[in-house]
Steps between C-alpha positions, in 0.01 A plus 500: 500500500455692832719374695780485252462851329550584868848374538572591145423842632713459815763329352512783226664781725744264639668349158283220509598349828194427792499358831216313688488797783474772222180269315336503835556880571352537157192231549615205361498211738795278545344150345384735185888597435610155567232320239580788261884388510350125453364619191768694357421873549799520739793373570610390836894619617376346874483693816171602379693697215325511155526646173204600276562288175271773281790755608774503245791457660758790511884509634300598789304221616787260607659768758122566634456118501784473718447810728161377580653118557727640748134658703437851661812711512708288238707734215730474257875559543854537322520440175095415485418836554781625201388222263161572573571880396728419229776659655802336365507124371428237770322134393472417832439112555283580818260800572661642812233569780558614844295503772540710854326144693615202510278246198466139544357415210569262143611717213535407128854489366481770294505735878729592770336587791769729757436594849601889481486655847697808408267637254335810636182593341656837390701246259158320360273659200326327244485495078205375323346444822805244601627544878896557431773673620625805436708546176755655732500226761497216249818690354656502802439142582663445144784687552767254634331220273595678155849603391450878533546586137170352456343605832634860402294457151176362688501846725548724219231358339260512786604876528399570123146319550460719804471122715725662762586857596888659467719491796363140607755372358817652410668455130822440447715783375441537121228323482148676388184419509 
């Protein structure tokens, strides 16, 4: 079980989600990742993506699935980053993910993969150890996308779980927090 308590170890600070580079960092050689996918222990998302099946699976593992599908600087963004923190109601049919480099690469339904340029890294943070943006720049790239009765809801909110600070947004007048 050496090699595969080894990923299970790996994959256990990263909600159960474990690439080929990060097994070889750790010791585990490529071929031993790939014949422990053949037989189960993982399953393979492609781009050398895996998740650890003796993880259980949490309303984590799908946004750190795609994150790490989308390779090194890859985040979540919009209304995956408020879903993800249960910050109003969003279902989102796709996990948003942006990316500051351009990625040629097949994704699974389930993803949308955005080339995002604009996104200084003052705007980028992480939860759960999941690259996203800030809760203040993903409500900002909400703002014009949501009637602003509702946008107006999903900022108080953030401002009573402390997500975001007062004055980064202002409130409309009569409206509390």
């Amino acid at each position: 079980m050496g090699y595969r308590r080894d990923l299970w170890e790996l994959a256990s600070s990263t909600n159960g989600v474990v690439t080929v580079t990060q097994a070889e960092d750790a010791g585990v050689p490529a071929v031993e990742v790939r014949k422990l996918a053949a037989r189960g222990a993982l399953r393979a998302h492609g781009n050398g993506v895996y998740t650890h099946r003796d993880i259980p699976t949490t309303r984590f593992t799908q946004p750190a699935t795609a994150v790490t599908l989308a390779g090194e600087g890859g985040f979540l963004h919009r209304e995956s980053v408020l879903d993800l923190l249960d910050l109003g109601q969003f279902n989102p049919r796709r996990i948003r993910v942006g990316t500051r480099r351009r990625v040629r690469r097949t994704i699974p339904d389930w993803m949308e993969l955005e080339y995002r340029p604009d996104i200084a890294d003052t705007d980028l943070t992480a939860f759960d150890a999941i690259p996203t943006t800030t809760v203040r720049r993903a409500l900002e790239d909400m703002k014009h996308r949501l009637p602003p009765d509702r946008w107006d809801s999903l900022v108080a909110q953030a401002l009573r779980r402390d997500l975001i600070r007062d004055g980064d947004f202002t409130m409309p007048t009569g409206t509390s927090a």
